[in-house]
C-alpha positions as CSV (number, residue, x, y, z in Angstrom):
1,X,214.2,131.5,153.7
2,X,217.8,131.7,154.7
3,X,219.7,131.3,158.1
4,X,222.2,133.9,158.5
5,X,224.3,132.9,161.1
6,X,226.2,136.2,161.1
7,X,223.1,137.9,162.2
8,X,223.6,138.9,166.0
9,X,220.2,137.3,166.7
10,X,221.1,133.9,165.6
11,X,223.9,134.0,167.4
12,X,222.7,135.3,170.7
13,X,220.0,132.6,170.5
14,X,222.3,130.1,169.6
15,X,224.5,131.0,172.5
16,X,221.6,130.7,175.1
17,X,220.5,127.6,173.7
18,X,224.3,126.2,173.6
19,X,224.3,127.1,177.7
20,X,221.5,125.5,178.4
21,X,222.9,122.1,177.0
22,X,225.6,122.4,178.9
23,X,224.2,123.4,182.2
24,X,221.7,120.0,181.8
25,X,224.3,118.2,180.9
26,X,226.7,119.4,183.9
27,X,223.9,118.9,186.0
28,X,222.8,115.1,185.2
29,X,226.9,114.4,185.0
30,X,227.1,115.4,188.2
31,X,224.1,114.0,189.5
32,X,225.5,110.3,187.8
33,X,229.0,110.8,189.7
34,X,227.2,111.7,193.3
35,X,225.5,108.6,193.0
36,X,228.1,106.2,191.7
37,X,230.6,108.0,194.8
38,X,227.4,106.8,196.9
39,X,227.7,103.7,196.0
40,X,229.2,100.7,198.3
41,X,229.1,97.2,198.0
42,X,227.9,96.5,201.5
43,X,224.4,98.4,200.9
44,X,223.9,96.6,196.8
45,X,224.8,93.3,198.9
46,X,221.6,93.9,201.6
47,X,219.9,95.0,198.8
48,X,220.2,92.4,196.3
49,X,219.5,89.6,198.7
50,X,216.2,91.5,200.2
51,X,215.3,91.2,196.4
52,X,215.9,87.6,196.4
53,X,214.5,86.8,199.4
54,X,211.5,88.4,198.9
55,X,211.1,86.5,195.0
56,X,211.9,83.2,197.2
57,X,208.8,84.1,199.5
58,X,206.7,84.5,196.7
C-alpha cells in the first residue's frame, strides 16, 4: 500500500493533524512563560525554607 501525498485526503488530514501540534504546543508554551513571569524570588525563598524547616522537624 502506497501513501500518496498528493491525494487531497492526505493532505487535509495532514493539515488538521499539523494544527493540532501547534495549538498544544502554543498552549503548553504559553502556559510555561505565564508561570516563569509568575515567578519571584521572595515567594521560592518562603518556600524553600518552609521545605527545610519542615525536613528539620522531622
Amino acid at each position: 500500500m502506497t501513501l500518496d501525498f498528493s491525494n487531497p485526503l492526505v493532505l487535509i488530514i495532514g493539515g488538521i493533524l499539523l494544527l493540532a501540534i501547534l495549538y498544544f504546543w502554543n498552549k503548553r508554551n504559553a502556559s510555561n512563560q505565564k508561570a516563569r513571569r509568575n515567578r519571584n524570588f521572595r515567594s521560592g525563598y518562603y518556600e524553600r525554607k518552609k521545605e527545610r524547616d519542615e525536613k528539620s522537624k522531622q
